[in-house]
C-alpha positions in Angstrom: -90.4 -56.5 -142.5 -87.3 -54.6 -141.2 -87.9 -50.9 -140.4 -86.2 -48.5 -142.7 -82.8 -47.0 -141.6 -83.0 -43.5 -142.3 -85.8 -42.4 -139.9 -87.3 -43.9 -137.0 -90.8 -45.3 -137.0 -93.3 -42.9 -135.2 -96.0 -44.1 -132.6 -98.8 -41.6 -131.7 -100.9 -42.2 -128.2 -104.0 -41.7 -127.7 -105.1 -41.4 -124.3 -108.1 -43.6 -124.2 -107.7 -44.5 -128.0 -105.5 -46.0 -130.4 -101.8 -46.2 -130.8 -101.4 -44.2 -134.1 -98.4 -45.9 -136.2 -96.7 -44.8 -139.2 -96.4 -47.5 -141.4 -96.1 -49.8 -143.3 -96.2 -51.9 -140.1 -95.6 -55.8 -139.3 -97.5 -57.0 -136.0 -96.6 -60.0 -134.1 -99.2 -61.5 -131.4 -99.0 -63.1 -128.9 -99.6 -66.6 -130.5 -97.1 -65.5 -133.0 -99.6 -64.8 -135.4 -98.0 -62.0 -137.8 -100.1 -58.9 -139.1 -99.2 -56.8 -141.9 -100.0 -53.5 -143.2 -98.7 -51.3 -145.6 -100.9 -48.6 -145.6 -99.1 -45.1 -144.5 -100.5 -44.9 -140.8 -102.5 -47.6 -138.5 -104.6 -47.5 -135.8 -103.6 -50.5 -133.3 -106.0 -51.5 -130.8 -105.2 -51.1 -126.9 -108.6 -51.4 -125.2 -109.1 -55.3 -126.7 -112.7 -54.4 -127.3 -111.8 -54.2 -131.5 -113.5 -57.3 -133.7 -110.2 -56.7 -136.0 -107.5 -56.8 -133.1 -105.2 -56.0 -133.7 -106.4 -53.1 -135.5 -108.7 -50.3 -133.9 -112.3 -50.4 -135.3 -113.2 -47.9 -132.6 -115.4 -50.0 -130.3 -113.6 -47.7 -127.3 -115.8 -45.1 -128.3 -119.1 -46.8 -128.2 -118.2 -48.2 -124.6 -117.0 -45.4 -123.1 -113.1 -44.9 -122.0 -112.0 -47.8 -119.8 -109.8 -47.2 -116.7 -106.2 -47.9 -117.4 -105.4 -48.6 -113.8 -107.1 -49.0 -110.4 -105.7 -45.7 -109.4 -107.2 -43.9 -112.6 -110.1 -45.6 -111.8 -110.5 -44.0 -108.1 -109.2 -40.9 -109.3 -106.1 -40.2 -107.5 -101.9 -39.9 -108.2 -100.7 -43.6 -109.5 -98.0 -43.1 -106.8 -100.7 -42.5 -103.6 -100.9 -46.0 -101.8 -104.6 -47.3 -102.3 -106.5 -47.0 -99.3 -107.6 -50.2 -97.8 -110.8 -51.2 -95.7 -109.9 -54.2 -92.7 
């Protein structure tokens, strides 16, 4: 399902949610697996807890927002060195 010509396709992030796509949308997986939507916007998973990956069914919420990277995760600038103990 090529995207249309005229206008580009438009992607939403959510910090600590879904990726927020403007559809009618076409998903390939990893296994090759293809996903299809035509519904006018869809919310793709990006924390892998959903039971309908690729789609969001908002599991995120009911776990709590998940780290995106050991340096979020100890709360300082992704460009600080982590600190190491010998």
């Amino acid at each position: 399902m090529p995207n249309a010509a005229d206008r580009p396709r438009r992607l939403t992030v959510e910090r600590d949610g879904p990726i927020l796509i403007e559809g009618p949308v076409e998903i390939v997986g990893e296994d090759g697996t293809v996903t299809v939507s035509d519904r006018f916007v869809v919310a793709v998973c990006t924390c892998r807890r959903s039971r309908i990956l690729p789609w969001c069914d908002t599991s995120h919420r009911r776990h709590g927002a998940a780290p995106h990277s050991r340096a979020d995760r100890a709360g300082r600038d992704k460009n600080e060195p982590e600190e190491t103990t010998p």
